[in-house]
C-alpha positions in Angstrom: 15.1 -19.8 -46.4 17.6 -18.4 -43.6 17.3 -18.4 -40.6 17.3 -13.4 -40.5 14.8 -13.9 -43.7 12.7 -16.1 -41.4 12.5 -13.8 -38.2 12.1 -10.8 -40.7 9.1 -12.4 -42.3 7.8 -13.9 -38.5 7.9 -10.3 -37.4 6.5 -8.7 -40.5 3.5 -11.1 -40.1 2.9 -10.2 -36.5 3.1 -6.7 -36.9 7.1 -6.4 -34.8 8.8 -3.5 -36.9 10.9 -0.8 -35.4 8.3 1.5 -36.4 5.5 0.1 -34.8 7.6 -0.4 -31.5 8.0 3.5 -31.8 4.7 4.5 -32.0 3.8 1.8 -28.7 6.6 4.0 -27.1 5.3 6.9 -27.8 1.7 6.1 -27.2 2.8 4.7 -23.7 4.3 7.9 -22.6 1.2 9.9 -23.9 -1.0 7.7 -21.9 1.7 8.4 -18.4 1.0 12.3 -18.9 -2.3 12.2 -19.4 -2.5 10.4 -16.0 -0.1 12.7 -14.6 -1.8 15.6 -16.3 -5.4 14.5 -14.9 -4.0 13.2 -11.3 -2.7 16.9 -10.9 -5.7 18.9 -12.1 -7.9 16.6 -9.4 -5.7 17.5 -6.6 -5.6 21.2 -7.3 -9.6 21.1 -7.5 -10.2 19.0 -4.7 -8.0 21.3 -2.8 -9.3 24.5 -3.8 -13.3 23.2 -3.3 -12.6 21.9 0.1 -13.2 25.1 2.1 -14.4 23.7 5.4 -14.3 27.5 6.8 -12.9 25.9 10.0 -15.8 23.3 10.6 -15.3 21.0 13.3 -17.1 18.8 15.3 -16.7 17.0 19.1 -18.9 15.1 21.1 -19.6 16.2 24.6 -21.6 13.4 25.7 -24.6 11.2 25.5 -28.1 10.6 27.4 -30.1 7.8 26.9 -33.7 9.0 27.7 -35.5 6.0 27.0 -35.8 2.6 24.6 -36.6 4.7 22.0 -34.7 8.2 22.5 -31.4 9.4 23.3 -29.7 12.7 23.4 -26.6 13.7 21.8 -24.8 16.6 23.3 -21.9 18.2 20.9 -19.5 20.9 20.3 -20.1 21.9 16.6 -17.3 25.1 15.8 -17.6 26.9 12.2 -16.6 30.4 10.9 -19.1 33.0 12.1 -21.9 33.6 9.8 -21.9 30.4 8.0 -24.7 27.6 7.8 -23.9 24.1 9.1 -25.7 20.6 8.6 -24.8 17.5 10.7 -25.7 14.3 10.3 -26.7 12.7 14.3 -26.7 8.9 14.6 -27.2 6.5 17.6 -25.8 3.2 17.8 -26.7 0.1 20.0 -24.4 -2.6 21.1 -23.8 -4.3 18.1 -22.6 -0.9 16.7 -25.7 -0.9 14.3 -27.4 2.4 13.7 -30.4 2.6 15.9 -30.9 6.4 15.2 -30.0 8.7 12.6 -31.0 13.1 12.5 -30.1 15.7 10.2 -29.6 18.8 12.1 -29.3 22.5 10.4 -26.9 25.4 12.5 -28.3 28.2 11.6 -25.6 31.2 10.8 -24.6 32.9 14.1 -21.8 35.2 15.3 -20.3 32.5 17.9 -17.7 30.4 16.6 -18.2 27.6 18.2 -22.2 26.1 20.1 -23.0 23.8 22.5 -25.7 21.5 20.9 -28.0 19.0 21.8 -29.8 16.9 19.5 -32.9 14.2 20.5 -32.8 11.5 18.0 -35.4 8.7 18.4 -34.3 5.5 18.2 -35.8 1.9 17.0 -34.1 0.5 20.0 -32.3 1.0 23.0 -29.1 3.2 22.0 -25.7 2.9 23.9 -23.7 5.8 22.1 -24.5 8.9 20.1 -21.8 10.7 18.1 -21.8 12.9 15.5 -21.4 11.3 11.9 -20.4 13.9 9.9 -20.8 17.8 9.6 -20.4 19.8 6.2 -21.1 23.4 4.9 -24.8 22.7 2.4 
């Protein structure tokens, strides 16, 4: 048997023809675009959901009232007329969460609104701050 007749028949058996390495080609690039092709429609959507109608949040200061209460004081800013919810948390030394309130802002005509938010706490806080804020 010689030594081309071999390889033929080794890459016949094992499924090696030019056709085949075609089709993996091909099937390759498919798979690129679709990736492409989904990447691109996930950034356009993501971009055109996130309307944060100029939501944002700073923290003014703190007050510990007590072992189990502390007072968060915060700047929350949003486009007038639109609803609010923030999420309030306390933390002790260790950095653990301690406290943890849900506030709602109410639709107003001011941009932006002092608030101050009482969370109770399981223990002695250190530092309030504003987790997050998002439009419900």
């Amino acid at each position: 048997m010689s030594e081309q007749h071999h390889a033929a028949t080794l890459d016949d058996r094992y499924g090696r023809t030019p056709a085949r390495a075609r089709r993996s080609k091909a099937v390759a690039i498919s798979a690129a675009i679709a990736v492409v092709v989904v990447f691109a429609a996930w950034v356009i959507w993501a971009g055109l959901d996130q309307s944060d109608r100029g939501l944002t949040d700073d923290v003014v200061g703190y007050e510990v009232l007590s072992q189990h209460s502390t007072v968060v004081h915060s700047q929350v800013s949003v486009d007038p007329g639109v609803r609010a919810k923030c999420a309030v948390q306390v933390l002790d030394k260790s950095y653990s969460i301690v406290g943890w309130k849900e506030i709602t802002l109410a639709p107003s005509e001011q941009r932006t609104r002092s608030v101050s938010t009482e969370v109770t706490t399981t223990t002695r806080g250190v530092t309030g701050l504003i987790h997050d804020c998002w439009i419900p």
